[in-house]
C-alpha positions in Angstrom: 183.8 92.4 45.7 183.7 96.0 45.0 184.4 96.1 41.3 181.1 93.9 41.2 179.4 97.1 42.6 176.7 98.9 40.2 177.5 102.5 39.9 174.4 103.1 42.1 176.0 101.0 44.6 179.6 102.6 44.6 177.9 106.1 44.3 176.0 104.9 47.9 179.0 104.0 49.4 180.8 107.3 48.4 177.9 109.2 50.0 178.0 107.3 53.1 182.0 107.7 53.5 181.2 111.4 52.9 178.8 112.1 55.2 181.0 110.6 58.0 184.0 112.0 56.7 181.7 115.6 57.4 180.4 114.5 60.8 184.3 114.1 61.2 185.7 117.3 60.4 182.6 118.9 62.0 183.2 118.0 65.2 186.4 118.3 64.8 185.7 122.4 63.9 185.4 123.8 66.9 188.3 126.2 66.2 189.4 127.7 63.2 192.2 125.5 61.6 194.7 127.9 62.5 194.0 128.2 66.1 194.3 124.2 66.1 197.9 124.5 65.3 199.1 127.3 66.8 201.8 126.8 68.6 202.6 123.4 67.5 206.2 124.4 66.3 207.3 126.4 69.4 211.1 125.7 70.6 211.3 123.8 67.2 214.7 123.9 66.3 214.4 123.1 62.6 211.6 125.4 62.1 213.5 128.0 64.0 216.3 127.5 61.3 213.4 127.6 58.8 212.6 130.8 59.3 215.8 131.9 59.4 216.6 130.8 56.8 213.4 132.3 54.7 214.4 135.7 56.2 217.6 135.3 54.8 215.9 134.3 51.2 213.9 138.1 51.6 216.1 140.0 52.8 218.3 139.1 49.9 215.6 139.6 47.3 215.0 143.2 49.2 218.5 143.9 48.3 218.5 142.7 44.6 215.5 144.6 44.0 217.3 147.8 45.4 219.6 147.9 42.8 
């Protein structure tokens, strides 16, 4: 049971878990993040009225501050 674990034990564990949770992302990097998920909201309707609406949000701030 793992709250009978010694610290040393538990601190194994957690360095095993890291090291494949590194292996993981590593292979996994063969892109920069942001090439990974480019793209994945194209002809997305509710991000489409996202950014619609966000414009809306600046332009609107772009005015107030004009005055």
């Amino acid at each position: 049971m793992k709250s009978e674990m010694t610290l040393q034990q538990r601190i194994d564990l957690l360095e095993k878990e890291i090291k494949v949770l590194k292996a993981h992302i590593l292979k996994n990097a063969k892109q920069p993040w942001w090439q990974q998920i480019v793209g994945v909201f194209e002809n997305d309707p509710d991000f489409e009225q996202i950014e619609s609406l966000g414009r809306a949000i600046r332009e609107q701030e772009r005015m107030e501050a004009q005055v």
